[in-house]
C-alpha positions in Angstrom: 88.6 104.3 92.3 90.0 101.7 89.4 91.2 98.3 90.4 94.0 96.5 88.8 92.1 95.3 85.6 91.0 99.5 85.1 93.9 100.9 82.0 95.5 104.2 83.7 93.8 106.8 81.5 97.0 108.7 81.6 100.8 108.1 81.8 101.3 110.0 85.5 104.3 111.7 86.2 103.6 112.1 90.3 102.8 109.5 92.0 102.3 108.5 95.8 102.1 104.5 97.0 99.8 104.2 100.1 99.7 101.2 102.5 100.8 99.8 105.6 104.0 99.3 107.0 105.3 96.1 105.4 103.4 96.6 102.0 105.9 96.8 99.3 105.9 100.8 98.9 109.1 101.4 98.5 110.0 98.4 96.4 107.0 98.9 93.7 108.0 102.6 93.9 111.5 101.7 92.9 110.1 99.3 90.0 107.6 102.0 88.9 110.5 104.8 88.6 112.1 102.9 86.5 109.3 101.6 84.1 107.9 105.2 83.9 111.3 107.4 84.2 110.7 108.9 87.6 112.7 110.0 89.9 112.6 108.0 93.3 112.3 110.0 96.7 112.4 107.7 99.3 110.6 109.9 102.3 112.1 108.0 104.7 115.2 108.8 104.6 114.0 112.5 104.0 112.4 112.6 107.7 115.3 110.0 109.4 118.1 111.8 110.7 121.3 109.9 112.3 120.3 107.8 115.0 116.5 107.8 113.7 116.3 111.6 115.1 113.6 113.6 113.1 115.2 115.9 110.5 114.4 119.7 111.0 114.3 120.5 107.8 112.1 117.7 106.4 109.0 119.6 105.3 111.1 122.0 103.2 112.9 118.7 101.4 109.1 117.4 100.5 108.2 120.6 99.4 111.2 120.6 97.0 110.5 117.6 95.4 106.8 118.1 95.4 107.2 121.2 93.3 109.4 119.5 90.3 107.8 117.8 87.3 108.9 114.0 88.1 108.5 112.3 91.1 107.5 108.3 92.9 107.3 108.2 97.0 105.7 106.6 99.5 102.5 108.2 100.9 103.5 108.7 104.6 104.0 111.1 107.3 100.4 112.4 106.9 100.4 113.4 110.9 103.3 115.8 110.0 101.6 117.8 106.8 102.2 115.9 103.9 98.9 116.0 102.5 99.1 119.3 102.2 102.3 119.6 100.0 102.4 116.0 98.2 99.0 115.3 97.7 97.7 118.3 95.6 100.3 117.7 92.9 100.2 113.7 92.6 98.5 113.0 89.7 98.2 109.1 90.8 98.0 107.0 94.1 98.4 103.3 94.2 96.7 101.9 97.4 98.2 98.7 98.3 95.4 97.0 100.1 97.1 93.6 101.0 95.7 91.0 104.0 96.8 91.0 106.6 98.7 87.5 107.0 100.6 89.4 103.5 101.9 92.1 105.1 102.2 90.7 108.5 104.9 88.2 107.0 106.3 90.6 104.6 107.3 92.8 107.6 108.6 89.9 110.1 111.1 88.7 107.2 112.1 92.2 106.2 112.7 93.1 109.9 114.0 90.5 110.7 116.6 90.1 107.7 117.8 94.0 108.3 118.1 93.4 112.2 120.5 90.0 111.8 122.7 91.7 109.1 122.6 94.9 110.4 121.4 96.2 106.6 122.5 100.2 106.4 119.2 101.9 105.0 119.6 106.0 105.2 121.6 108.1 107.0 123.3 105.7 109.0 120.8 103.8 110.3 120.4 100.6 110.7 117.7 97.9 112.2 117.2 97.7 116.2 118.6 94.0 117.0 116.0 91.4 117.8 115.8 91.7 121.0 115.1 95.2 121.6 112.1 94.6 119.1 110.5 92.0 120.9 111.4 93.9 124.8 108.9 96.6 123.9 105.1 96.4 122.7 105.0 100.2 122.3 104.5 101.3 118.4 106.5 103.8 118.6 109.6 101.6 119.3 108.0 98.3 117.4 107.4 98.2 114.4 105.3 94.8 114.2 103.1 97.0 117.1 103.1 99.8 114.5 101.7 97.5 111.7 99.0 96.6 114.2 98.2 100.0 115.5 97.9 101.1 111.7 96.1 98.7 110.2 92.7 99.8 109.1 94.6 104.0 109.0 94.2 103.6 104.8 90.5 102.3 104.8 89.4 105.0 107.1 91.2 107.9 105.4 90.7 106.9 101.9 86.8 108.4 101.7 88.0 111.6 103.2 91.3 111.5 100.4 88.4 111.5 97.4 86.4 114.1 98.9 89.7 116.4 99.2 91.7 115.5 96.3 89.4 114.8 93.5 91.8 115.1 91.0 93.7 112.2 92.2 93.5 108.9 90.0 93.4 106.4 92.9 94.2 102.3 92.1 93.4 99.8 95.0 95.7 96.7 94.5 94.7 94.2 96.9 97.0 91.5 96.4 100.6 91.2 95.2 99.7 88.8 92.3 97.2 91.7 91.2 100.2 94.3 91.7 102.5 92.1 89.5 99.7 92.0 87.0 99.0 95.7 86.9 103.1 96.3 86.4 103.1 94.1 83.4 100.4 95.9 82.1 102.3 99.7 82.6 105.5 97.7 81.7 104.1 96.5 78.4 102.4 100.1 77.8 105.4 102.0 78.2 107.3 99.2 76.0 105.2 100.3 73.1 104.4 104.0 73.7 105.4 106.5 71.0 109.2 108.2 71.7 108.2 112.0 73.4 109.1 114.4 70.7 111.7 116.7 71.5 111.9 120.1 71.9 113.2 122.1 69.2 115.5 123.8 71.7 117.1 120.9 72.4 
């Protein structure tokens, strides 16, 4: 496992982002897409249907986008059989291993800030207001009690991940000033990287 100061030893072209609920996935996914030229999938809105209703078809979109060359997304819906399509292609996984008083307060402000102004995120959907959030402690309708619930899921599952998937290049970021340093770093590297030489059929 390489840590933020460990060079990539490779320029990977699949990638998962791992962490809990409140990490930063999607944003650093977004960032990392457009550092390395990857396409974005943001799984989320692959599984949400209208009104937060599961989409049938969900496992056939992941397997679509598992199977092209190019691809960034976050490293969830495990429990419904991710692993088994996503995980053997990735070439990299960045674990963001924040604190907890990181993510607890990442989440609060992003929850809170899409529930006041009722932000659109995929397929229609939007935020519960406030006060459905806080008249439930179940972590199926709370997402602060799904943070909790789901706290230690990475640490746990991570020895299992390397025994199944050695192929996969794993980096443990455990703090957002390291994951700002290690983006520099892939920013400055793919700044300076020779051009990819083109095909003579194009």
């Amino acid at each position: 496992m390489l840590s933020a100061d460990d060079p990539l030893p490779f320029q990977p072209e699949r990638v998962l982002i791992a962490g809990v609920t409140g990490s930063g996935k999607t944003t650093l996914a977004r960032r990392l897409a457009e550092i390395w030229a990857l396409e974005h999938i943001e799984i989320d809105s692959l599984f949400h249907g209208p009104d937060w209703t599961p989409r049938p078809g969900f496992l056939d979109d992941v397997r679509a986008f598992a199977a092209t060359d190019r691809w960034i997304t976050e490293w969830q819906y495990t429990s419904k059989g991710t692993d088994d399509i996503m995980t053997p292609r990735a070439q990299l996984a960045l674990w963001l291993d924040y604190p907890y008083r990181v993510v607890r307060s990442r989440l609060i402000r992003r929850t809170l800030g899409r529930s006041i102004l009722r932000t659109e995120m995929y397929n229609g959907n939007v935020e519960k207001p406030v006060w459905k959030l806080l008249a439930t402690r179940e972590p199926e309708e709370n997402i602060l009690a799904w943070q909790t619930k789901t706290l230690g899921y990475w640490t746990a599952k991570m020895p299992d991940v390397r025994e199944r998937f050695p192929h996969l290049t794993i980096v443990r970021l455990t703090h957002p000033r390291e994951t700002e340093r290690w983006l520099r770093a892939q920013a400055e590297g793919a700044s300076t990287a020779p051009p990819k030489r083109r095909s003579r059929d194009t």
